[in-house]
C-alpha positions as CSV (number, residue, x, y, z in Angstrom):
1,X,-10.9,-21.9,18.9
2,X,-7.4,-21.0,18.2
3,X,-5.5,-18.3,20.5
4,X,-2.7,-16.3,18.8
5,X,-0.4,-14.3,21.0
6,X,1.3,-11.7,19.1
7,X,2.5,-8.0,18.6
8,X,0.3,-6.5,15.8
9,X,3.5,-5.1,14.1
10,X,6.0,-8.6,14.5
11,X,6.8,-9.9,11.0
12,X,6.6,-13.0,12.3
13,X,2.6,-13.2,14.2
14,X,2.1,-11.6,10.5
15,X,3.2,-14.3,8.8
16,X,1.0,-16.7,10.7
17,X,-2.1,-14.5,10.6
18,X,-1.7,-14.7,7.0
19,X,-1.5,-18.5,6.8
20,X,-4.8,-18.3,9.2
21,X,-6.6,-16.1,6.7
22,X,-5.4,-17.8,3.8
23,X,-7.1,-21.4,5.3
24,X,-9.8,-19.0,6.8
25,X,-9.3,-20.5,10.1
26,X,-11.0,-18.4,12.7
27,X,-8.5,-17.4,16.0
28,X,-8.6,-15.3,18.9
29,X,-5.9,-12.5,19.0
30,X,-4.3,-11.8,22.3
31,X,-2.6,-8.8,21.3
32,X,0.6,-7.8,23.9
33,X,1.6,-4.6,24.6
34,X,5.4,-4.7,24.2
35,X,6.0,-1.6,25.7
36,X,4.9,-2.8,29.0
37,X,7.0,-6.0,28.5
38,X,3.6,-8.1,28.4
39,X,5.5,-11.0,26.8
40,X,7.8,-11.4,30.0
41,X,4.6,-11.6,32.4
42,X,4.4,-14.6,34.6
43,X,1.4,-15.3,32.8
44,X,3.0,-14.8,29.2
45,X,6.1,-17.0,30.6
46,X,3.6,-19.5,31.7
47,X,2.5,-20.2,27.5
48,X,6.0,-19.5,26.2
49,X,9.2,-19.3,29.0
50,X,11.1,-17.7,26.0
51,X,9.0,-14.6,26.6
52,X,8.6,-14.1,22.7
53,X,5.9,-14.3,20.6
54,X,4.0,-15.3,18.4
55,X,2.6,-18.0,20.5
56,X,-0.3,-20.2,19.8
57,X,-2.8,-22.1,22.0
58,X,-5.2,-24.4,20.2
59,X,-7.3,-26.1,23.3
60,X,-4.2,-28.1,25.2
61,X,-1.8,-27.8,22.7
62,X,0.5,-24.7,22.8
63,X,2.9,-24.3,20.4
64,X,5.5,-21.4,20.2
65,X,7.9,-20.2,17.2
66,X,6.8,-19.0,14.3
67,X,8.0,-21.6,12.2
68,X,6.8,-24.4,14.3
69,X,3.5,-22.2,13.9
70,X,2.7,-22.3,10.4
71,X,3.9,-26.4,10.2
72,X,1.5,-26.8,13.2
73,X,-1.4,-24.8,11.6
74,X,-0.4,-26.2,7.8
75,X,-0.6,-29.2,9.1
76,X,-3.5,-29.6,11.5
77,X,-5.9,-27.0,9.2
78,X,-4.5,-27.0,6.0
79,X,-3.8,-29.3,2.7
80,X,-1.0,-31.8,2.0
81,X,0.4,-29.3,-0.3
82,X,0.9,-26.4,2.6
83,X,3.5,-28.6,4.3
84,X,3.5,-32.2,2.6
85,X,4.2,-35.6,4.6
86,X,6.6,-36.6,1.7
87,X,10.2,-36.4,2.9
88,X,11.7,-34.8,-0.1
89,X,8.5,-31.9,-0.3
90,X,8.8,-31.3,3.2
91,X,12.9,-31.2,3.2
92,X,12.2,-28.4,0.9
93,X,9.6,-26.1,2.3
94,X,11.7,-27.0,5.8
95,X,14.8,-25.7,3.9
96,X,13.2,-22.3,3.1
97,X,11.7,-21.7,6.7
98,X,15.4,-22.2,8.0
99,X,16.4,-19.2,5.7
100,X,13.9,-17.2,7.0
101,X,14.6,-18.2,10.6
102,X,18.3,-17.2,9.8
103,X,19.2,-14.9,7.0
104,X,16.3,-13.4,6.4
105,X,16.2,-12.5,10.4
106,X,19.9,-11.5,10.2
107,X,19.1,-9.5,7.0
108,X,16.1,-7.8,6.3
109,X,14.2,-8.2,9.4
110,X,17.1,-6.9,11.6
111,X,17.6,-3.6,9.5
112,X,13.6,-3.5,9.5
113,X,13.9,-3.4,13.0
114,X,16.6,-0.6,12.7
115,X,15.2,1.8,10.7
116,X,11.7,1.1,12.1
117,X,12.5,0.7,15.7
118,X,15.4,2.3,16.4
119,X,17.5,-1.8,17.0
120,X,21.0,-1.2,17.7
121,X,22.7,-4.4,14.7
122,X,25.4,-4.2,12.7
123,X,24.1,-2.5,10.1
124,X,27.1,-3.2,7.1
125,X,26.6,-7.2,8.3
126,X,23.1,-6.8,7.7
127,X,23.0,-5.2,5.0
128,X,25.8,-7.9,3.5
129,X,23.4,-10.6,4.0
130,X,19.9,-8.9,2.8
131,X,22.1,-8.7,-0.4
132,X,22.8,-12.0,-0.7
133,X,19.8,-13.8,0.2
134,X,17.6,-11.3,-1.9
135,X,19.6,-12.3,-4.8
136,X,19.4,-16.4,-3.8
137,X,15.9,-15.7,-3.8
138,X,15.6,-13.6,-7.1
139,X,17.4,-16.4,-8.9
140,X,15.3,-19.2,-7.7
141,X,12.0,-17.0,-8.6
142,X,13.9,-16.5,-12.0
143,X,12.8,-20.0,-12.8
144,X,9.8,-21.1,-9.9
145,X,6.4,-19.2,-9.2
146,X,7.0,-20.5,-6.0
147,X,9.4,-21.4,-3.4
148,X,9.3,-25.1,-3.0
149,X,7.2,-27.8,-5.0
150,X,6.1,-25.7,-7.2
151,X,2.8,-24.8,-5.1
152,X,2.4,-22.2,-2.7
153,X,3.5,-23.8,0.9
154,X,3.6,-22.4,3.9
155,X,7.7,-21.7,2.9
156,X,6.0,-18.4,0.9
157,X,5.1,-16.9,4.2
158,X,8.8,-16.0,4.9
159,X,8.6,-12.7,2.5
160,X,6.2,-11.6,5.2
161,X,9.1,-10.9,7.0
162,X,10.9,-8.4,4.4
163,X,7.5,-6.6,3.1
164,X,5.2,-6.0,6.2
């Protein structure tokens, strides 16, 4: 069985519990307390030495990032059409998970993390950017249900990020 390391309120283990549930693949949660700085344990550094989650074990396999995540999970449980072997489909859905590992993480994930938790970021640089990609985002929705390959991929899971 699957092994998810996460935080219950990370945007990111979010976004890969809802890829799980939509492919109903079954998973044990290892929730960390953050407080306590579970995720920098010896045992925690032992899965993932970055010391950040989500993190995911599936028998001798581990595999950490969220991105790498959902290719992994898309992939190994999933269709063709949640992350295709076809260069061009993939290039696309891989191009979407690269602005949510970037501007939507210097956007609207970091001012989440303000106003929720208190995050010391440059708010006006934030802000700047959540602008921008929200309207690179409304534009291509203008004219596409989804975001790549006109299918939903695991490239939809990044507006985890600025809803949860």
């Amino acid at each position: 069985m699957l092994e998810l390391y996460e935080f219950g309120l990370s945007g990111n283990c979010h976004k890969v519990r809802l890829l799980l549930s939509l492919l109903g693949v079954k998973y044990e949660s290892h929730m960390l307390n953050g407080a306590e700085r579970e995720h920098k344990s010896a045992d925690f550094l032992a899965i993932n030495p970055f010391g950040q989650v989500p993190a995911l074990k599936d028998g001798d396999i581990i595999i950490r990032d969220s991105q790498a995540i959902l290719v992994y999970i898309a992939r190994a449980y999933g269709s063709d059409a949640w992350f295709p072997a076809n260069a061009k489909k993939s290039a696309e859905i891989t191009a979407w998970l690269s602005t949510a590992a970037n501007e939507i993480s210097r956007g609207p994930s970091a001012l989440r993390r303000h106003y929720k938790f208190g995050g010391e970021i440059n708010v006006d640089e934030a802000k700047k950017i959540t602008e921008n990609v929200l309207q690179v985002l409304n534009n291509h929705l203008a004219n596409n249900e989804w975001l790549a390959n006109g299918v939903i991929t695991i490239a939809d899971m990044l507006f985890i990020l600025t809803s949860y």
